[in-house]
N, C-alpha and C positions, 0 to 999 in steps of 0.2 A: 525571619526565615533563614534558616541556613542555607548557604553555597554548595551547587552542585558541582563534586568533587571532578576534575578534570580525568580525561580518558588517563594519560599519563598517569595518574594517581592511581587508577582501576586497574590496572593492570598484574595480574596476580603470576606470579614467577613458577613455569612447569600447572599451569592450568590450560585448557583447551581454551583460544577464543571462542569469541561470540560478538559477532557484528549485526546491528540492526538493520536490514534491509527496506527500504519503502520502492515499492513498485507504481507508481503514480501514471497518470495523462487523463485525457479528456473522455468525456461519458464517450460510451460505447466502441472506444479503441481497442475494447479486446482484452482487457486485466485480466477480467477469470480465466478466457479463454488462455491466455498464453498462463497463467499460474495454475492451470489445473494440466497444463502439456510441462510443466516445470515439475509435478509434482509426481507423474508418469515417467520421470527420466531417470534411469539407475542412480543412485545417490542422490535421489528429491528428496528422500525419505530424513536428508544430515542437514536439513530446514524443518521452521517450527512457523508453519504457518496461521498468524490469525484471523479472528472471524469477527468484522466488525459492527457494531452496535448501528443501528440506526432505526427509526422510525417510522419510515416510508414502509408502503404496503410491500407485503411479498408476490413478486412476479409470475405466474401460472409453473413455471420450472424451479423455484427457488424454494428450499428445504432452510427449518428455522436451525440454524447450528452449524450450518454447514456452508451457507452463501452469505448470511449474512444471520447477527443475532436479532431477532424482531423486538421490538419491545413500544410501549407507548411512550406519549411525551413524558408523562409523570415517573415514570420506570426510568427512562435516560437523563432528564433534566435530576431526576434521586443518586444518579449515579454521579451527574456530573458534581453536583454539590458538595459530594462527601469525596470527592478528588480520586474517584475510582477510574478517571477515563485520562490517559496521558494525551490527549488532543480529543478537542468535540466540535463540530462545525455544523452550521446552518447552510445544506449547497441544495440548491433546487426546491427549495421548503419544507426538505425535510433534515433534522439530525445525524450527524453519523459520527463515530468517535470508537476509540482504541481502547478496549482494556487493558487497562495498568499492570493490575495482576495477572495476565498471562503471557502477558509482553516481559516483565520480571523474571519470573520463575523458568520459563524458560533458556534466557538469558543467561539466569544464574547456573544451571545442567551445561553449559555452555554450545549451546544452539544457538546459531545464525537464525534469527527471530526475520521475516517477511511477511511486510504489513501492504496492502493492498488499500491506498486512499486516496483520496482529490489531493488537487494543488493545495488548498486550504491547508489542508492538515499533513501535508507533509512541509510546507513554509513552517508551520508549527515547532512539529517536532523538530527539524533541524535549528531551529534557533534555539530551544534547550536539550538539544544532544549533537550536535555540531560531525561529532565521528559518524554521524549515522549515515551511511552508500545510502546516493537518492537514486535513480533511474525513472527513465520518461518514457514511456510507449508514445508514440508517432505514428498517423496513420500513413499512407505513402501518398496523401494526397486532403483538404477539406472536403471533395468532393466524393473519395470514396467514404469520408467518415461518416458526413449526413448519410450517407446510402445505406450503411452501417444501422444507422439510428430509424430509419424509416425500415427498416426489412424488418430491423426488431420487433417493433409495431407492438411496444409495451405504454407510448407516453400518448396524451392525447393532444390534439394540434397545436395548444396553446403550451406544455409543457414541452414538445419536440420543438418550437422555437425557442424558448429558450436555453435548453440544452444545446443547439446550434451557433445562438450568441455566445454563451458562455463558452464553449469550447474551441472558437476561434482566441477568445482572448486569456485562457488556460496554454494553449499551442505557444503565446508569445513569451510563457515562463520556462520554454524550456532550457535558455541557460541558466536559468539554478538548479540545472541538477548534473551531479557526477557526469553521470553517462545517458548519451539517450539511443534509443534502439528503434525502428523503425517497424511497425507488424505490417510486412509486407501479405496482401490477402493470400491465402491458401500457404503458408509455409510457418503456421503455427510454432513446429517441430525443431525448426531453425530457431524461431526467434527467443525459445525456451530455453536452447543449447547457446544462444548467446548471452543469455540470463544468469544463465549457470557460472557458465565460463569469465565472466564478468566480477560475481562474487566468488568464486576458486581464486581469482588472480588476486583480488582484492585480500582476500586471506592468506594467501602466501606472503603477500608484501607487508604485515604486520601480523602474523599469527597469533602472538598473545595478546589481543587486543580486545578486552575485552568492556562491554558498552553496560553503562548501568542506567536504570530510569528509575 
């Protein structure tokens, strides 16, 4: 198998970067919530958000394409085999995982690609894309996050503990990543505009930087 060519190497002279973003933290800290107030904010539009693969059933609010792509075991376990998913992980019993191909293609138009996944699968991807900005949603407290998870009232008792274990011990990875941001309750709006602001700076301090997978 050949070697994946270093950022330095990828860097193409008078092309637009393109940095891969992963927005990560713990079940019900708020991902979509704060990436759907990211993609509401003038210039959310100069990101290529994706939609990730997973297997677990859809949520009474959840549209196939749009929160997440549905598919069976056999549909994602076919994808993973023929290396169509650049990270696939087993979190809470169900699959979830990135397409390759539009995580790519994007890239290459040179878009700031933001990938919305567990700790699983952003340990992943940074260990074969090393330039990839991590960032960690934080809730401002464990107790409001359970609170979070219980108001949802999507998992049933034996899946809402474990979602509650796991995501005490997800909180303890937040120094692997870049930056972490705290989703303080009701200031969505804020914490999008520091999201932003986060990845603007991070592009100005290498603009031609562009990320290949």
């Amino acid at each position: 198998m050949s070697e994946r060519p270093s950022a330095s190497t990828e860097r193409e002279t008078g092309a637009p970067g393109a940095r891969l973003v992963i927005v990560s933290g713990p079940s019900g800290v708020g991902k979509d919530t704060v990436i759907a107030a990211l993609r509401r904010r003038p210039g959310g539009e100069d990101f290529h958000y994706v939609v990730t693969c997973t297997t677990r059933p859809p949520r009474p609010y959840e549209e196939d394409g749009v929160h997440y792509r549905f598919l069976s075991d056999a549909e994602f376990l076919g994808l993973k085999k023929a290396g169509e998913l650049l990270e696939a992980n087993l979190v809470h019993g169900h699959w979830y995982g990135t397409p390759r191909a539009e995580v790519r293609e994007a890239l290459a138009r040179g878009l700031d690609v933001i990938l919305k996944i567990d700790v699983q699968g952003a340990a992943v991807i940074k260990a074969s894309v090393p330039e990839a900005l991590l960032i960690f949603l934080v809730p401002p407290s464990l107790e409001d996050l359970f609170g979070r998870l219980k108001r949802r009232a999507t998992e049933t008792a034996d899946e809402l503990d474990v979602r509650q274990r796991n995501a005490a011990l997800e909180l303890a990875r937040q120094s692997d990543y870049d930056h972490v941001v705290v989703n303080e309750t009701g200031a969505v709006d804020d914490v999008a505009g520091r999201i932003d602001s986060i990845i603007r700076t991070e592009r100005a301090r290498e603009p031609e930087l562009r990320t290949r997978v």
